[in-house]
C-alpha positions as CSV (number, residue, x, y, z in Angstrom):
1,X,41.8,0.7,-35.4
2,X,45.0,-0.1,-33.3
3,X,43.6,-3.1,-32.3
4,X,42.4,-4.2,-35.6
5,X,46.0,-3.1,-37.0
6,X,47.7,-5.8,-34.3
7,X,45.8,-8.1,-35.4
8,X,46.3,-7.8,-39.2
9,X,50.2,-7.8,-38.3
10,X,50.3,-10.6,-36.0
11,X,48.7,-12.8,-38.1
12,X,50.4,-12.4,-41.6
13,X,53.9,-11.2,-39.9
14,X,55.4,-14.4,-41.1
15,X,54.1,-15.0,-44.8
16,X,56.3,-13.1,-47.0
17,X,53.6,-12.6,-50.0
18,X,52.8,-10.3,-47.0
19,X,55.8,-8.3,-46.2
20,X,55.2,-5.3,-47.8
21,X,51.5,-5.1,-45.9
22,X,52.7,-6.2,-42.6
23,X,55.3,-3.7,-43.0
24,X,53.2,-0.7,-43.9
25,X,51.0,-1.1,-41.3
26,X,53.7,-1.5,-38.6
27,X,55.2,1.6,-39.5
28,X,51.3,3.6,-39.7
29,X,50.8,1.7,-36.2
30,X,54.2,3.2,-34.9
31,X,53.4,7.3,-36.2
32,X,49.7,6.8,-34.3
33,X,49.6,8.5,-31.4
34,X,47.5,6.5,-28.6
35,X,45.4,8.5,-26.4
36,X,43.8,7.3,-23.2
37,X,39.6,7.8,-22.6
38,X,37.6,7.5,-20.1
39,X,35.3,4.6,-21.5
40,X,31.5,5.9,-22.6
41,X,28.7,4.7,-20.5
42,X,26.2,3.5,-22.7
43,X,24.3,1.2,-20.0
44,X,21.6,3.9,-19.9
45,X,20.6,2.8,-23.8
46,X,18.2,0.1,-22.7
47,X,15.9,-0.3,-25.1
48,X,12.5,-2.1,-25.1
49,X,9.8,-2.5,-27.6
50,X,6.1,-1.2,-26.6
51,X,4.0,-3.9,-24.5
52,X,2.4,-6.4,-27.0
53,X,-1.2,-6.9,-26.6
54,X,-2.1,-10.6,-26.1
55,X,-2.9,-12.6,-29.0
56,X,-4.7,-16.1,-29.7
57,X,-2.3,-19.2,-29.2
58,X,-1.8,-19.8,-32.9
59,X,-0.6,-16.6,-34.6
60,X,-0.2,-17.5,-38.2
61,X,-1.4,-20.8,-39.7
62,X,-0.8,-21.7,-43.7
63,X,-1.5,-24.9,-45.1
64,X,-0.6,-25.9,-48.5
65,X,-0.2,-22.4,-49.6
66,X,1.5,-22.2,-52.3
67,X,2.8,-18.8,-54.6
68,X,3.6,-18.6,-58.0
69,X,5.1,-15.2,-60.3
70,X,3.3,-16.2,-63.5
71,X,5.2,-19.1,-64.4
72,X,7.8,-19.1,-61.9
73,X,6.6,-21.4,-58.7
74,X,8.0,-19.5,-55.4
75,X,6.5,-21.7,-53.1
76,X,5.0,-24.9,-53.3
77,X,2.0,-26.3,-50.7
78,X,3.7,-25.6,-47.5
79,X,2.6,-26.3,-44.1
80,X,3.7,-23.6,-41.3
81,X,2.5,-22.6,-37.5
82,X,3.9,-20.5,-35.1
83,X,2.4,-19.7,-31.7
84,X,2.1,-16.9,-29.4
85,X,5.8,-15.6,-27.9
86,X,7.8,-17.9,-30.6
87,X,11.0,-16.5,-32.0
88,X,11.7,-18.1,-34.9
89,X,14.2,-17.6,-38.0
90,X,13.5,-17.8,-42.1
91,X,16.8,-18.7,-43.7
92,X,17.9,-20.4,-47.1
93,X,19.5,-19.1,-50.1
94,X,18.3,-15.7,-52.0
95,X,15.3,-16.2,-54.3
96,X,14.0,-19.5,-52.0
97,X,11.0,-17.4,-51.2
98,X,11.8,-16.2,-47.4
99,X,10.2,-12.4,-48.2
100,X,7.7,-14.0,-50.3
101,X,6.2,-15.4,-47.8
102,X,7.1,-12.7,-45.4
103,X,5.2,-11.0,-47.7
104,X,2.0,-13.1,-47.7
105,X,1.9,-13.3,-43.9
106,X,1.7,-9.7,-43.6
107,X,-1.1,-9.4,-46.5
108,X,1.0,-7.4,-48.8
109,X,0.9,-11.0,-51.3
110,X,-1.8,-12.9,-52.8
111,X,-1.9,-17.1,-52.7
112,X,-2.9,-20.2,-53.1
113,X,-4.3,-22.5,-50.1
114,X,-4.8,-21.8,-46.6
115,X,-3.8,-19.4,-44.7
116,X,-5.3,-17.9,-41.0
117,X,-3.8,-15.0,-38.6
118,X,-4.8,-15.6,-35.1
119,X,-7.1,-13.6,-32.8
120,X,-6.4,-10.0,-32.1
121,X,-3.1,-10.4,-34.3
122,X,-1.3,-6.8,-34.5
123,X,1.5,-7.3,-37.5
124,X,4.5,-4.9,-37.6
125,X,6.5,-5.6,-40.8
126,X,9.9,-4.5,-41.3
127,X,11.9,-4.5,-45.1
128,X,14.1,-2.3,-46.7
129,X,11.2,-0.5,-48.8
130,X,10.3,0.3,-45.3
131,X,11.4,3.7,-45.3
132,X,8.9,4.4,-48.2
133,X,6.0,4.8,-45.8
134,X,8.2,7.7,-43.9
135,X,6.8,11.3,-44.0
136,X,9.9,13.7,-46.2
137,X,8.7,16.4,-44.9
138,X,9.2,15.9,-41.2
139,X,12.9,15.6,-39.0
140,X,14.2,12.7,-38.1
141,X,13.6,13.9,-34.4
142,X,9.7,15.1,-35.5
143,X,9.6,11.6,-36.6
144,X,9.8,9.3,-33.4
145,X,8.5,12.0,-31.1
146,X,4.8,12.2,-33.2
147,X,4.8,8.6,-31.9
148,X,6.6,8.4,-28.6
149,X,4.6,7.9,-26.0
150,X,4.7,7.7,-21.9
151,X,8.9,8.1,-20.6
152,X,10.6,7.4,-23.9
153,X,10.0,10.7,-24.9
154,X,12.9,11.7,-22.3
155,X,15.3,9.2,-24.3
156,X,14.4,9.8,-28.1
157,X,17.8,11.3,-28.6
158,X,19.4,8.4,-26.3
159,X,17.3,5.8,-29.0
160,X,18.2,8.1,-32.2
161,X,21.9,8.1,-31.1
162,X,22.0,3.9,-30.7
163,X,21.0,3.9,-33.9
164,X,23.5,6.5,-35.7
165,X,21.6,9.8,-35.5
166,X,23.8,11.7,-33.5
167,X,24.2,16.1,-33.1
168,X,22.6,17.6,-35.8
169,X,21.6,14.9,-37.8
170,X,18.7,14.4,-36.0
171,X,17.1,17.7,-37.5
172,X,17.5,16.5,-40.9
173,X,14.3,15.9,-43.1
174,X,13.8,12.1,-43.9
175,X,13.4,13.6,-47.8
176,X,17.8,14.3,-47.5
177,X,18.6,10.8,-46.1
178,X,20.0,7.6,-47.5
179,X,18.5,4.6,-48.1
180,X,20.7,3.3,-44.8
181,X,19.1,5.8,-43.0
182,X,15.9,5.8,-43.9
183,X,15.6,2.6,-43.0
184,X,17.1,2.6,-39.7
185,X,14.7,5.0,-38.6
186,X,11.4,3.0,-40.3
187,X,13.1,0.2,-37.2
188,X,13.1,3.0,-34.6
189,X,9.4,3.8,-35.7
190,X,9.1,-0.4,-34.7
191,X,10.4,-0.4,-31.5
192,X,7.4,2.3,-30.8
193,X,4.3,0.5,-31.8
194,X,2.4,-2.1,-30.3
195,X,2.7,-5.3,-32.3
196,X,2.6,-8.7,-30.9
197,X,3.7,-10.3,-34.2
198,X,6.9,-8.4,-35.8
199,X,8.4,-9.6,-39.3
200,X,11.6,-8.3,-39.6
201,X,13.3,-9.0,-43.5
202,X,17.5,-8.6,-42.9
203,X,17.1,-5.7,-40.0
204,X,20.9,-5.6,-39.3
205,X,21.8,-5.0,-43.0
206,X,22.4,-0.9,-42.1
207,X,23.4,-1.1,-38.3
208,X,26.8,-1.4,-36.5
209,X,27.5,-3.8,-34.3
210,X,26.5,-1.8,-31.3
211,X,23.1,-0.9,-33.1
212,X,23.1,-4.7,-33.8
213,X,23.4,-5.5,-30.3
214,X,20.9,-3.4,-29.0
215,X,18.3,-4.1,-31.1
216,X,19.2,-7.8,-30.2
217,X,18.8,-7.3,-26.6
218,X,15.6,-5.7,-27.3
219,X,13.8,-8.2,-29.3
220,X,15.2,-11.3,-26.6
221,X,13.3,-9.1,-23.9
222,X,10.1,-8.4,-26.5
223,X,6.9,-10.6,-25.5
224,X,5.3,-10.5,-28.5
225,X,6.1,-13.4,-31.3
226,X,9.0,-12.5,-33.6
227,X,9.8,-13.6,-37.5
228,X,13.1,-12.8,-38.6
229,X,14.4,-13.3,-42.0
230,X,18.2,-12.7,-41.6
231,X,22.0,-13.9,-42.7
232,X,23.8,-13.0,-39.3
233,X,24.5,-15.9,-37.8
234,X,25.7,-13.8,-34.3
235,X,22.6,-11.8,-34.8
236,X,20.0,-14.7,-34.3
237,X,22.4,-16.7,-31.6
238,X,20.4,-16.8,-28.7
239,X,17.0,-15.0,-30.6
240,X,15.3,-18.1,-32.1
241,X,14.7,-21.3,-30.8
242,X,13.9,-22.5,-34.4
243,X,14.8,-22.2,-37.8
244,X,13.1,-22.8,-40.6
245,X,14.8,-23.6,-44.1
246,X,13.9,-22.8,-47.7
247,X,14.9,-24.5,-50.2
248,X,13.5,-26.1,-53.6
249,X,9.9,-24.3,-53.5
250,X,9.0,-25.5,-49.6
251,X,10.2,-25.2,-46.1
252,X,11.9,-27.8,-43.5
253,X,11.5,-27.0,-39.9
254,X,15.0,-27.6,-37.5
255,X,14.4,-27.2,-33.5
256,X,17.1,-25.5,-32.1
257,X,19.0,-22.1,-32.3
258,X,21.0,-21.3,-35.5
259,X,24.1,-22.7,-34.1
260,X,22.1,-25.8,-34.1
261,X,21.0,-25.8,-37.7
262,X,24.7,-25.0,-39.1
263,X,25.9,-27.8,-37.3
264,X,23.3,-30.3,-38.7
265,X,23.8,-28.9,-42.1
266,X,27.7,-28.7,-41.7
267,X,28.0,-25.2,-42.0
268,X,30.2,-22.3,-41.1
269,X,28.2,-19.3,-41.2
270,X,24.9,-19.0,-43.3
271,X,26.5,-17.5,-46.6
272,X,27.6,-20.5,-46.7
273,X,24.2,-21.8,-47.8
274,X,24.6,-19.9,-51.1
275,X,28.1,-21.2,-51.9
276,X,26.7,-25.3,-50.7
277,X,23.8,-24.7,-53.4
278,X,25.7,-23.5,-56.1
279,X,28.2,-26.1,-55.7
280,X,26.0,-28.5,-55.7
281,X,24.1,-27.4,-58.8
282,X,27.5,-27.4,-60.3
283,X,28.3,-30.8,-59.9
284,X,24.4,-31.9,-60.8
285,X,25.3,-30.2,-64.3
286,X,28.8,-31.6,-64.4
287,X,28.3,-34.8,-63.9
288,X,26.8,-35.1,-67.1
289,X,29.4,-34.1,-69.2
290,X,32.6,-36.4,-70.3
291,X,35.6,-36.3,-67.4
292,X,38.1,-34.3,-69.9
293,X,35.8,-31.7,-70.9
294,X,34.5,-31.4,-66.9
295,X,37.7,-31.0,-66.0
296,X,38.6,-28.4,-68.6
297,X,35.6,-26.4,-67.2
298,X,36.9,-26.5,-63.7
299,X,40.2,-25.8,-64.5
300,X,38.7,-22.4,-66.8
301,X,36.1,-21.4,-64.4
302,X,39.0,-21.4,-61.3
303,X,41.5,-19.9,-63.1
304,X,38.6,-17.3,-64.4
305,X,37.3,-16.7,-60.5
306,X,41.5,-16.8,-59.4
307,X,42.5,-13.5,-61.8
308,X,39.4,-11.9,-60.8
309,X,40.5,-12.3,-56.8
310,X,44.0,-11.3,-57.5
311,X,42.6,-8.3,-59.2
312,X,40.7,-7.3,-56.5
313,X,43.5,-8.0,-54.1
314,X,45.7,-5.8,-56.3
315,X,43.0,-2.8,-56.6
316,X,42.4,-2.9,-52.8
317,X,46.7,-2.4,-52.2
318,X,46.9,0.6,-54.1
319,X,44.3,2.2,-52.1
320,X,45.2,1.2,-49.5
321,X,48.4,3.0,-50.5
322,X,47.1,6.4,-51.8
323,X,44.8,6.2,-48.3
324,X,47.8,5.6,-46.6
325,X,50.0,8.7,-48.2
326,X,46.9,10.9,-47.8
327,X,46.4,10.5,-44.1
328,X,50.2,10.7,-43.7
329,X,50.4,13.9,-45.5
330,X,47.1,15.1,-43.6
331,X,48.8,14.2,-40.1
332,X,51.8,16.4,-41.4
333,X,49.9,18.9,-41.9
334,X,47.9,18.5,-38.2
335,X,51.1,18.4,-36.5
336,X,52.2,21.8,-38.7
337,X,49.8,23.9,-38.7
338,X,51.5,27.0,-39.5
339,X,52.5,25.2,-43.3
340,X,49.1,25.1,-44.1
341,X,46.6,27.7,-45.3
342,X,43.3,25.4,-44.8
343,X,41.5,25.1,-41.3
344,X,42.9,22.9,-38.8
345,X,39.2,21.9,-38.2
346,X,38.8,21.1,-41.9
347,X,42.0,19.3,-42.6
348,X,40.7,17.1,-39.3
349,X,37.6,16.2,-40.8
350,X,39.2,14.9,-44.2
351,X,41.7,12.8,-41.8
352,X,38.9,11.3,-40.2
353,X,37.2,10.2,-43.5
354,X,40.0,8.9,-44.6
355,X,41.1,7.0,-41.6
356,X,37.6,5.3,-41.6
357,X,38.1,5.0,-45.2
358,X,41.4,3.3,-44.9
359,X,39.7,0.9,-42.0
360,X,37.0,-0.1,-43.7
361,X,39.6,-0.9,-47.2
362,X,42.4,-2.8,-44.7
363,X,39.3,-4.6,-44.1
364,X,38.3,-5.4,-47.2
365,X,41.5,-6.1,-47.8
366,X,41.9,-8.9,-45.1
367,X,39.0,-10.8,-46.2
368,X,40.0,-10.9,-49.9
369,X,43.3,-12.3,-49.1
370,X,41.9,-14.6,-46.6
371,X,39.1,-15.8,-49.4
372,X,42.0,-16.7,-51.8
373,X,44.1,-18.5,-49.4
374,X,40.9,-20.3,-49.1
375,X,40.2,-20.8,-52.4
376,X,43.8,-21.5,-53.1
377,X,43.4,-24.2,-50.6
378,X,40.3,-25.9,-51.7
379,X,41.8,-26.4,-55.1
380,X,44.9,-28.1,-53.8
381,X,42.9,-30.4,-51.6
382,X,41.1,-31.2,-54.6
């Protein structure tokens, strides 16, 4: 938090639409007290997936497959292979068909065309309706040790605490959890089983970047073959050695890591895929209109998506604000206990949800003020 609070300071100390920020969080940054810990080991969390049995050379082979919803084509008569041990990537924008075909390859979609799994081809299939197949009535502990086999089942808690199940929370019943949960430990139950091909549909989407890492370092070291459908650029740097784009009903293959791909395509991270499309489709539309009435749209639609950023900019301040009396009041009241009638353990509690509130908002903060300065920018270059 300190360090994230430096950061914030040092690099809007000299704008002076920023004052009153930079100013606030100088002054919380000045009241924290910093205390010195020994740094956690976590080099004993080395996770690995279970062996993957050996499959034919060609895992998954489609040719001119092609998916339609009713009227609606998906995917139009197109040609993919990957082979045994390939880590590869599905990206494009939302709605281009990446689970769709997911989907198919793991026999959970009807098509159209050709389409052959290799020999002895063990699927493991990871989404976020994943955690429907999870038993409600068992513990989160119950759940990974019916499964765990061989020396793992010395390091379930280890495994359950990389991914966020720490103390008690590992005795809760799946049927309490959220959706988050539930589907980090539907990955947990993937690391167990013995798949050579695993799908994965946006895996990081409920894991910190420590989780993130792990399961990163896990799948580099996995054997099997690996299809990842995922928007975090840092997440498949160094994973996949190609990418494969969707986009207008079929799919382009690009050799290379994702670093690669976003530099062929000009691109800074791959959200950025979205906002390239729709741009794009804008100007198609556009281009047809006369240049004063074009322009008149531009002008509304910017000034509509400007008012709708400041808004957001405004209703993240005073948050921040009421966040920031709160945990000052609650550190008063730490420092006094004797002008209190709660708990000190319980007034401790609400400070920490409020500091990790208050994080999470400066945040949220930060990146709507740096998304206007953008916007702001683009228009003037314009």
């Amino acid at each position: 938090m300190i360090e994230d609070t430096e950061k914030f300071i040092e690099r809007f100390r000299y704008k002076a639409t920023k004052a009153v920020q930079v100013q606030s969080r100088i002054k919380h940054l000045e009241k924290t007290e910093r205390i010195e810990v020994d740094e956690e080991d976590f080099s004993s969390i080395n996770l690995r997936f279970a062996p993957a049995p050996r499959s034919g050379t060609t895992v998954v082979d489609a040719r001119e497959l092609s998916k339609s919803f009713g009227h609606h084509l998906v995917l139009d008569k197109i040609n993919f292979t990957v082979t045994r041990g390939e880590k590869v990537a599905f990206v494009g924008r939302n709605g281009e068909g990446k689970t769709t075909f997911s989907k198919i390859i793991t026999g959970e979609l009807d098509h159209t065309g050709f389409l052959r799994m290799g020999h002895n081809v063990k699927t493991g299939y990871f989404a976020q309706n994943q955690d429907e197949l999870l038993d409600e009535s068992k513990s989160v502990f119950q759940t990974i040790d019916d499964i765990a086999t061989g020396d793992i089942r010395s390091r379930i808690r280890d495994m359950l605490g990389a991914f966020l199940f720490r103390g008690d929370e590992i005795e809760k019943k799946v049927k309490v959890l959220s959706g988050g949960e539930r589907s980090r430990l539907a990955l947990i139950r993937l690391l167990l089983e013995p798949y050579n091909l695993l799908v994965l549909d946006e895996p990081t989407n409920h894991l910190d970047m420590r989780s993130k890492d792990i399961l990163k370092q896990a799948l580099i070291r996995y054997d099997g073959t690996l299809i990842v459908v995922s928007h975090d650029r840092d997440f498949l740097d160094g994973l996949v050695s190609k990418v494969y784009e969707f986009r207008n009903n079929t799919i382009k293959e690009h050799i290379g890591g994702i670093y690669d791909f976003l530099k062929k395509k000009k691109l800074g991270n791959l959200r950025d895929i979205e906002i390239k499309e729709k741009n794009s489709s804008k100007e198609a539309r556009t281009d047809e209109l006369t240049t004063s009435k074009k322009r008149y749209l531009e002008k509304k639609e910017y000034e509509k998506n400007l008012r709708k950023m400041r808004k957001t900019l405004g209703e993240s301040e005073e948050k921040i604000e009421k966040l920031e009396a709160e945990l000052a009041e609650l550190n008063r009241r730490l420092n006094e206990p004797s002008a209190s009638d709660e708990p000190a353990d319980k007034i401790y509690r609400r400070y920490e949800e409020v500091r990790i509130t208050l994080e999470l908002e400066m945040d949220r903060w930060t990146l709507c003020s740096h998304e206007m300065e953008e916007y702001l920018k683009s228009n003037d270059n314009e």
